[in-house]
C-alpha positions as CSV (number, residue, x, y, z in Angstrom):
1,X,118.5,74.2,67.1
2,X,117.2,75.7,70.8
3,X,119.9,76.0,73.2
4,X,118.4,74.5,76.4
5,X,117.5,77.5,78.8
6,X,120.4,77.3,82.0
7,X,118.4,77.8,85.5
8,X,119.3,80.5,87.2
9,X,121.3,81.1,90.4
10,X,119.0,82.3,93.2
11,X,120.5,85.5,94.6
12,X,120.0,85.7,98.7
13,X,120.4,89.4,100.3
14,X,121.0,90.6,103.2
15,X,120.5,94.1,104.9
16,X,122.1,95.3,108.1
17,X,120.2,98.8,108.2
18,X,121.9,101.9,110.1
19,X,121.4,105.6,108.7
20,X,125.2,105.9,109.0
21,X,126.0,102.8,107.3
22,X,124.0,100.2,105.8
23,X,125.4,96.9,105.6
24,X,124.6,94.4,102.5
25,X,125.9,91.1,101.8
26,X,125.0,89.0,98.7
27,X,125.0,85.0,98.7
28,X,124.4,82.7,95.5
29,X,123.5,79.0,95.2
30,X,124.0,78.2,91.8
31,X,121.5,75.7,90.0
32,X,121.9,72.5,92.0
33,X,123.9,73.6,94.3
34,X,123.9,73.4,98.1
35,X,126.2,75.6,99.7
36,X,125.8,79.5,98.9
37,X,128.9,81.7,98.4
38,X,129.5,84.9,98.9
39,X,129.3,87.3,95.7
40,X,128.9,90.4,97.4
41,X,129.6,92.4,100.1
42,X,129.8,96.2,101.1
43,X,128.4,99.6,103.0
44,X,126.0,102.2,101.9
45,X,126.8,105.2,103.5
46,X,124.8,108.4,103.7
47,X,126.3,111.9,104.6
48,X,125.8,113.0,107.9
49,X,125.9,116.5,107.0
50,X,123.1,116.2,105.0
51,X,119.3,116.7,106.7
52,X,117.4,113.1,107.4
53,X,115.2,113.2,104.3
54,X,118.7,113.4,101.8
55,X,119.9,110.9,104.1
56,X,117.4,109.0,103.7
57,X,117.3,109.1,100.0
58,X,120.7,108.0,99.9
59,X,120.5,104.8,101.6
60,X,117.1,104.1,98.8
61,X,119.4,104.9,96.0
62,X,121.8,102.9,97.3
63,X,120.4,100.0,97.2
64,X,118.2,100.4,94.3
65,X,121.7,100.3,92.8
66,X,122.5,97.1,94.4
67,X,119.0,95.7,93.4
68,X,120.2,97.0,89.5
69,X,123.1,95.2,90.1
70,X,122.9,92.0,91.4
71,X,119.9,91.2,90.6
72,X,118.9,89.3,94.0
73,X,115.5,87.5,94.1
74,X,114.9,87.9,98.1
75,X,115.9,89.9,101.1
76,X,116.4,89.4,104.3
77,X,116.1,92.4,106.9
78,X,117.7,92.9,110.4
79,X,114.8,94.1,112.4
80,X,115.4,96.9,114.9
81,X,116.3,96.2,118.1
82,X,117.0,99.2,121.0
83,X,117.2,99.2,124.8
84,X,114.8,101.5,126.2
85,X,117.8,103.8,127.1
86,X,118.1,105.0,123.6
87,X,114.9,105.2,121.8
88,X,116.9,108.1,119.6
89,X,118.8,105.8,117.9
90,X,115.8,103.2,117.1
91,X,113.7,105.9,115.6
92,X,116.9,106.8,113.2
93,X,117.7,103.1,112.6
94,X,113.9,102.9,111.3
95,X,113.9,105.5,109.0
96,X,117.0,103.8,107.4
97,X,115.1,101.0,107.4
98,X,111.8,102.2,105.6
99,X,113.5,103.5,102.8
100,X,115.0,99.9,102.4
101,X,111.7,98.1,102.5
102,X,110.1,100.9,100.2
103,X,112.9,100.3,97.3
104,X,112.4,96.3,98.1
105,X,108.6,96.5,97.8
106,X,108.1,98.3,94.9
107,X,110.2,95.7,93.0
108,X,107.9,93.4,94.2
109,X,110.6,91.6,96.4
110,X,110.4,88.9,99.0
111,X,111.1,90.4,101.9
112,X,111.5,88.3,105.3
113,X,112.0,89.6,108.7
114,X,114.7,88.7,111.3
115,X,115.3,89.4,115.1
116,X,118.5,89.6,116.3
117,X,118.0,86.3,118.4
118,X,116.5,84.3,115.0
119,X,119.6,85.5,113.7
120,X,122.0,83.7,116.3
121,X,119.5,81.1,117.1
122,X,119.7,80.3,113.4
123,X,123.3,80.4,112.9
124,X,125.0,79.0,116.5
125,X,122.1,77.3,118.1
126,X,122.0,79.8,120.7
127,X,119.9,83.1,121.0
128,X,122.4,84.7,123.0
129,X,125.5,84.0,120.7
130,X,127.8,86.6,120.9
131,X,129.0,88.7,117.8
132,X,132.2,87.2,117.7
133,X,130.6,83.6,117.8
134,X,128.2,84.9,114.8
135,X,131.3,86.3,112.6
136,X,133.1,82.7,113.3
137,X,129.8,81.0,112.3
138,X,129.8,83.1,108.9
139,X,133.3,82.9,108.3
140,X,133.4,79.0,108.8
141,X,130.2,78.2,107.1
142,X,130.9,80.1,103.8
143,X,134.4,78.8,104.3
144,X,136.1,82.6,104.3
145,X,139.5,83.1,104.7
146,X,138.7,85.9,106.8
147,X,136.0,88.3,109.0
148,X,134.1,89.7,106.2
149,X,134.5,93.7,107.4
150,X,133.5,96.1,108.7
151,X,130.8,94.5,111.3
152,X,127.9,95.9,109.4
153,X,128.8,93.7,106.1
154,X,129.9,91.1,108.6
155,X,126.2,91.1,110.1
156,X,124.3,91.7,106.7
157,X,125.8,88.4,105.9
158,X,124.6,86.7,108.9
159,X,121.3,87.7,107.7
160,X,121.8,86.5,104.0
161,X,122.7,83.0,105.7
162,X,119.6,83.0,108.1
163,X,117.8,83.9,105.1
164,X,118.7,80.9,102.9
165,X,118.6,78.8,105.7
166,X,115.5,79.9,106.5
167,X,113.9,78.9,103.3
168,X,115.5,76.0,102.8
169,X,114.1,74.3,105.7
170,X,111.0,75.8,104.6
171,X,111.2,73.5,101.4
């Protein structure tokens, strides 16, 4: 007799890209469900002793491990934001960030894009939330006991939540 095939839970992830630290957060909505829940959150980290290209490599390994992992079946993406008084940083912030979207493409991933002020529009109602207001949104909406930390998996989840919410007024 055929065991009837159990749907699977659909896997939301979300990337908070820095060359120092790379923040990822991991939300599932089981079959039927409603409300996602965090499974997942942490840092990749690359050595800043090493030269940009092995830096870059280890943020791509990284999350080619998480992608091994977890399994998620989207990803959402922080895109990069900088004041014109420190274009340095942008450029380093997108090389972090190419090496994500490489190992997300070539697994044929959905990749969707998100400001800064989608995020907080998305999650508060207002554009120009602060990051404190964002953390409480996070922390009340997946009904957390706490902050997730640091900031960077704090954020990564903001953009796992815009994410699913995202497609699920899309439906």
């Amino acid at each position: 007799m055929n065991q009837p095939v159990q749907p699977k839970p659909i896997r939301y992830l979300g990337i908070d890209p820095g060359l120092n630290r790379t923040g990822y957060s991991l939300l599932q909505v089981p079959p039927g469900g409603r409300q996602p829940i965090l499974l997942e959150g942490g840092i990749i980290r690359s050595t800043a002793s090493l030269t940009l290209a092995e830096r870059v490599v280890e943020i791509g390994t990284g999350l080619e491990e998480i992608l091994e992992e977890f399994e998620p079946d989207m990803m959402g993406i922080e895109q990069v934001f900088t004041a014109f008084k420190n274009p340095k940083s942008a450029l380093m912030l997108a090389h972090a960030r190419g090496a994500i979207l490489y190992v997300a493409a070539s697994r044929q991933m959905t990749i969707v894009h998100y400001t800064p002020t989608q995020i907080k529009k998305m999650l508060t109602g207002s554009g120009k939330a602060s990051k404190e207001q964002i953390q409480h949104a996070v922390t009340f909406e997946l009904k957390l006991e706490q902050i997730p930390e640091p900031n960077d998996v704090a954020d990564a989840t903001a953009v796992a939540l815009c994410l699913f919410h995202s497609l699920k007024f899309a439906a």
